[in-house]
C-alpha positions in Angstrom: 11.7 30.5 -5.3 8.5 30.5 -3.1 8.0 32.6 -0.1 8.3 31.1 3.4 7.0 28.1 4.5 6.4 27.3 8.0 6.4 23.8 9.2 3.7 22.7 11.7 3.9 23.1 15.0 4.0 19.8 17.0 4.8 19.2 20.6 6.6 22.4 21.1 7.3 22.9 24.9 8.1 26.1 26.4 11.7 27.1 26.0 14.6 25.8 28.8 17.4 27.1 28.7 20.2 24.2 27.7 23.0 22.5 30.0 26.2 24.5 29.8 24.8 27.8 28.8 26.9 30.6 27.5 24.2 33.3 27.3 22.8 35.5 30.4 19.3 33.5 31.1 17.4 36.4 30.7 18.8 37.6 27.3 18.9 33.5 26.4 14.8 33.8 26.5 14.2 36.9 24.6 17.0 35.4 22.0 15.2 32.1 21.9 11.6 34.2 20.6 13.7 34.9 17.3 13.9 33.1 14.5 17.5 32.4 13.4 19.1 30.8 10.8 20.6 27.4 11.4 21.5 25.8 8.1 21.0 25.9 4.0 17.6 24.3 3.0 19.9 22.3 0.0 22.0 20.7 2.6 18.9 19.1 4.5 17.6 16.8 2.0 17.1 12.5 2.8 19.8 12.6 6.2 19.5 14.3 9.2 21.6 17.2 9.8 23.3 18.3 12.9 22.9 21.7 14.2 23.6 24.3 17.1 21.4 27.0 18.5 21.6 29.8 21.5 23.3 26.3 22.6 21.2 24.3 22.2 21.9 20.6 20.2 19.5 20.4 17.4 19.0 17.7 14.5 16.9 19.0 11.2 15.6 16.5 9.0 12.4 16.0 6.3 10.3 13.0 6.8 10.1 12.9 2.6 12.0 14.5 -0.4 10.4 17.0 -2.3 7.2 19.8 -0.8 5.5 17.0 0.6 8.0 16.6 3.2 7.9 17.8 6.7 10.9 19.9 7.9 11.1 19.1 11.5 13.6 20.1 13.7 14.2 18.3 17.3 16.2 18.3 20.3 19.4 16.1 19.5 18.5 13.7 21.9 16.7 10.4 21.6 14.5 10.3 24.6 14.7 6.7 25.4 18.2 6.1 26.3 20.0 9.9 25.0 21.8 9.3 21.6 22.2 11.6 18.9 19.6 11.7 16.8 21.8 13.3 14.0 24.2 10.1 13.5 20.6 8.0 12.9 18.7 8.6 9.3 15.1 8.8 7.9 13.2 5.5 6.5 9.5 5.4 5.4 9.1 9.0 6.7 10.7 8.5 10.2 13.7 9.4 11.6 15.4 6.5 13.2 17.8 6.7 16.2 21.2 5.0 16.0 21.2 3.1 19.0 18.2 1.1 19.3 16.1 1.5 16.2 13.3 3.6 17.9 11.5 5.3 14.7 9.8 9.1 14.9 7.8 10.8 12.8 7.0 14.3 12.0 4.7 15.0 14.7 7.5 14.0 17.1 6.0 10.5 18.4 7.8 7.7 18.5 6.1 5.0 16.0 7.9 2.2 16.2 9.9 0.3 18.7 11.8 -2.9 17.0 12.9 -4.9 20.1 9.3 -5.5 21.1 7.4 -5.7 17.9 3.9 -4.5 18.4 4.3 -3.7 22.1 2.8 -0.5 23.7 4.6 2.7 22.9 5.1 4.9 26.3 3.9 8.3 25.6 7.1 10.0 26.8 8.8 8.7 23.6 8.3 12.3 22.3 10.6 14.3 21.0 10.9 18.2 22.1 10.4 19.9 18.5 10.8 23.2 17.7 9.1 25.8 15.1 10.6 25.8 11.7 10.8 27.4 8.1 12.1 27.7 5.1 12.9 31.0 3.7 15.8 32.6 1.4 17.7 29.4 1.0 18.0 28.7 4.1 16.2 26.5 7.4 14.7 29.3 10.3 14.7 27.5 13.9 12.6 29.3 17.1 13.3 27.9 20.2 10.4 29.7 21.6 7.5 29.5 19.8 8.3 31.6 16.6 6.2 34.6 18.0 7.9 37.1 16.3 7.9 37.7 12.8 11.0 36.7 10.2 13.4 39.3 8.9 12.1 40.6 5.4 14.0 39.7 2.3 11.7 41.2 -0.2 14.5 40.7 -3.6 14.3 37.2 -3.0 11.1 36.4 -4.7 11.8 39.0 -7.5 12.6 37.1 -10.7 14.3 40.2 -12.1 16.8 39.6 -9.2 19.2 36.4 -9.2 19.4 34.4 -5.6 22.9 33.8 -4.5 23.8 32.2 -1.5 27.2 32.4 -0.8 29.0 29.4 1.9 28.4 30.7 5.5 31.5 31.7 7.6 31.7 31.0 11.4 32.8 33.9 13.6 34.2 33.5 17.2 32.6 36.4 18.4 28.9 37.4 19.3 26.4 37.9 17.1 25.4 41.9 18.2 29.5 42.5 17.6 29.2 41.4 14.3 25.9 42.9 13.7 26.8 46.2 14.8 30.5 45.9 12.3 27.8 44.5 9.3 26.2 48.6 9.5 29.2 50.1 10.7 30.4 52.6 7.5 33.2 54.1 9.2 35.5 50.9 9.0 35.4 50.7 5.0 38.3 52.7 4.6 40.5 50.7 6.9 39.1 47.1 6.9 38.2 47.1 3.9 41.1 49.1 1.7 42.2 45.6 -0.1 38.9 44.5 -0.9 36.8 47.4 -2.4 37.3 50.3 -0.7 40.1 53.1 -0.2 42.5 55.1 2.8 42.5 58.1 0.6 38.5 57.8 1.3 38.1 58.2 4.9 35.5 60.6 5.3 32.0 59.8 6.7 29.5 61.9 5.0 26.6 63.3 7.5 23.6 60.0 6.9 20.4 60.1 8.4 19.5 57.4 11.0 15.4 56.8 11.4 14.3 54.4 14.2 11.7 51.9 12.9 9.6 49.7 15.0 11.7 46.5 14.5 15.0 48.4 14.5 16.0 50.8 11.7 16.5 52.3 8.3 19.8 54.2 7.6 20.3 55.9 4.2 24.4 56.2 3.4 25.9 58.2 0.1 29.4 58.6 -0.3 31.8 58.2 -3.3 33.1 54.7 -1.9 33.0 52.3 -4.8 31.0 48.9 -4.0 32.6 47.3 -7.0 35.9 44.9 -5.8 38.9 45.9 -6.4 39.6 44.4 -9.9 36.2 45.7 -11.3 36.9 49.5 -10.2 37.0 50.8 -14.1 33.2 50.1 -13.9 32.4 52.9 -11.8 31.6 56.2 -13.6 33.8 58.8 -12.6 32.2 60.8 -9.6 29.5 58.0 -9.1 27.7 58.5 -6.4 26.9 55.4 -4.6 23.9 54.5 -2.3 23.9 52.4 0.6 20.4 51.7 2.5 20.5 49.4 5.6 17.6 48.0 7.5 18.1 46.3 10.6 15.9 44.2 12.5 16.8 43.5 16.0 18.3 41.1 17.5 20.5 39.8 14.7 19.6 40.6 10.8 20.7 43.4 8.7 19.8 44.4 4.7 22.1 46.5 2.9 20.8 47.4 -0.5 23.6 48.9 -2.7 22.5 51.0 -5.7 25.2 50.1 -8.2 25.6 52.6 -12.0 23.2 51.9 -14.8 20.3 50.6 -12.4 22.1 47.9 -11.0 20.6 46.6 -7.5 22.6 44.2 -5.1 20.7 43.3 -1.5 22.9 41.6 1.1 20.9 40.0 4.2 23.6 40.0 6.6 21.9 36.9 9.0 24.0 36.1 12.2 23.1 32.9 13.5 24.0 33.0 17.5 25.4 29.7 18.2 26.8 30.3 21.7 27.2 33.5 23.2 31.0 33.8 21.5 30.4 32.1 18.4 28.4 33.4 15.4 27.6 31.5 12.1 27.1 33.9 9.5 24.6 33.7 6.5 24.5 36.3 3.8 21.7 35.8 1.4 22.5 38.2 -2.0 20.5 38.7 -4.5 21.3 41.3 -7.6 20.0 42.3 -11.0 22.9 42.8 -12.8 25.6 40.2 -13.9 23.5 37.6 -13.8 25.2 35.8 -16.7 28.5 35.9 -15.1 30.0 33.1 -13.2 29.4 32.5 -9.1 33.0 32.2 -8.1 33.9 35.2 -8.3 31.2 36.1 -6.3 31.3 34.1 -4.0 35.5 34.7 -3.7 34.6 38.7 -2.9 32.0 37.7 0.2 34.3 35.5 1.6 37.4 38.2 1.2 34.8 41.0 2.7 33.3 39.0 5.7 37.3 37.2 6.6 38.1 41.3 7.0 35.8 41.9 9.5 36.1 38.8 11.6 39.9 39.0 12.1 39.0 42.4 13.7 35.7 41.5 15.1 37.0 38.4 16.8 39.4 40.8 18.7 37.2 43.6 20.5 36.7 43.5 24.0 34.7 43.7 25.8 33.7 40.6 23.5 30.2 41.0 24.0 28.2 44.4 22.4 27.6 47.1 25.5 23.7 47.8 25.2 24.7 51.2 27.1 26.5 53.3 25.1 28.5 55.4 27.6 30.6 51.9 28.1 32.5 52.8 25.0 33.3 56.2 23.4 31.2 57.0 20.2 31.9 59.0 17.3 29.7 61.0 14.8 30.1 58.1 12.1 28.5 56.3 15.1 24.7 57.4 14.9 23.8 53.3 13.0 25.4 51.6 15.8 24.0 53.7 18.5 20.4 53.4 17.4 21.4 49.5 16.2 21.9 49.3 20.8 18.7 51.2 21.8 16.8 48.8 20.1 18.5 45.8 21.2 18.0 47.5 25.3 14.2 48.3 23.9 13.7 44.1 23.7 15.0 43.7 26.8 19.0 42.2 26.3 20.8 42.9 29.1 24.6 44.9 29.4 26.1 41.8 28.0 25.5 38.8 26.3 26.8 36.4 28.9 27.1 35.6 32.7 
């Protein structure tokens, strides 16, 4: 796998906020700086793909198969007369609206208008594109600018490591909510006691929380078993296991497990903020153990794991994460989640995520 590559940046204008928006207008700009997730790179290969972000329609296509084709991604709206760009497809490098034909390239201009054959092309046949890159697997969107930098992943690029990427899972609930539950330790014992972890096990050890620039590093050691459910004979007696999280604000977490006999398994926990009360969740693994085993299984366990949390997470209120703590009563397990909110109030987010 290569590291990230950025497509150019053509005819971005500033961000505007879209029709119908779910988000606070002041948390929806400094949202819009990030880069977020929007779709697998595999799944954006000769058709256009439709897409949703902070609200806003989006179509992602490449004008050519292959490195040497541009990833572009657009407003989904043709600028002529409105239709979806998604429901068209890409010839000789363009992509070509449904309605009338109209062709675009890469850089967003419209090259080609069939009804009047070599006629002048009126400058405002642009489309509105938006900074994009490819990175872990997946297609990175900015709605403003891409300014900031993208959430580290450093495993990915290790060939000692095998890349997994497991199907993404759509949340009705906001993103900081299921941020906050990805780092939340406290909830193993009674979330997760079916999939890997135990009631008998309840206790929090005392971690260590250390603020970092982006957001922050957490260090976890407890005698909780990573290892589902049907694998727990693979865990040495007395085993103690390692947690490490690193969370970049506003939406992406790393969780690096340190598993018996070396073993290593990263999780980028990724929430993709399609609206203010829907999330779409990608979780980049990577691992350097079991490699030769099959994916299934794998893939079976993250979907068990993530389900857990969202039929809780789906059901807190208030829906959206309080930035000020005193709005909800913490605990001492607490000291992740608390730092997790300072940072998010140190960008600027508001009390809430919506109006």
């Amino acid at each position: 796998m290569t590291s990230p590559q950025v497509a150019p940046l053509t005819f971005q204008r500033s961000a505007t906020q879209p029709r119908n928006c779910t988000f606070d207008s002041h948390d929806w700009e400094i949202l819009s700086r990030y880069w977020h997730p929007v779709a697998f790179a595999a799944d954006v290969q000769d058709k256009p793909l439709s897409v949703t972000l902070l609200d806003e329609r989006l179509v992602v296509f490449r004008t050519g198969s292959g490195p040497d084709g541009q990833l572009v991604t657009a407003r989904d709206v043709c600028p002529h007369r409105g239709a979806p760009l998604s429901q068209g497809w890409v010839e000789n490098g363009n992509l070509v609206c449904p309605y009338h034909g109209l062709a675009y390239g890469g850089d967003g201009k419209c090259k080609h208008i069939p009804s009047q054959g070599d006629g002048p092309i009126p400058e405002r046949l642009h489309l509105t594109t938006y900074a994009t890159q490819e990175a872990y697997g997946l297609i990175w969107v900015s709605l403003g600018g891409g300014t900031e930098a993208l959430p580290e992943f450093p495993n990915w690029d290790d060939p000692s490591f095998q890349q997994i990427l497991p199907p993404s899972i759509d949340i009705r609930a906001s993103a900081g909510r299921q941020t906050e539950g990805f780092i939340d330790v406290a909830h193993f014992a009674w979330i997760h006691h079916d999939s890997f972890a135990d009631r008998e096990n309840p206790v929090v050890p005392q971690y260590s929380v250390e603020r970092r620039e982006r957001g922050l590093h957490a260090e976890y050691i407890s005698t909780v078993s990573n290892f589902p459910k049907s694998m727990q004979h693979r865990a040495p007696d007395g085993f103690l296991w390692r947690r490490i999280f690193e969370v970049d604000v506003p939406f992406f977490a790393r969780l690096t497990v340190h598993f018996p006999e070396g073993g290593r398994l990263s999780i980028l926990n990724a929430a993709s903020p399609v609206s203010a009360r829907l999330t779409r969740l990608f979780v980049p693994i990577v691992r350097n153990f079991d490699k030769d085993l099959p994916l299934d299984d794998v893939y079976e366990f993250n979907r068990q794991v993530f389900e857990e949390d969202r039929a809780i997470v789906e059901q807190q209120c208030p829906e959206d994460l309080p930035i000020d703590r005193t709005a909800e009563a913490p605990i001492l397990a607490d000291r992740s989640s608390g730092a997790y909110r300072r940072a998010l109030g140190e960008i600027g987010l508001g009390q809430g995520y919506v109006r």
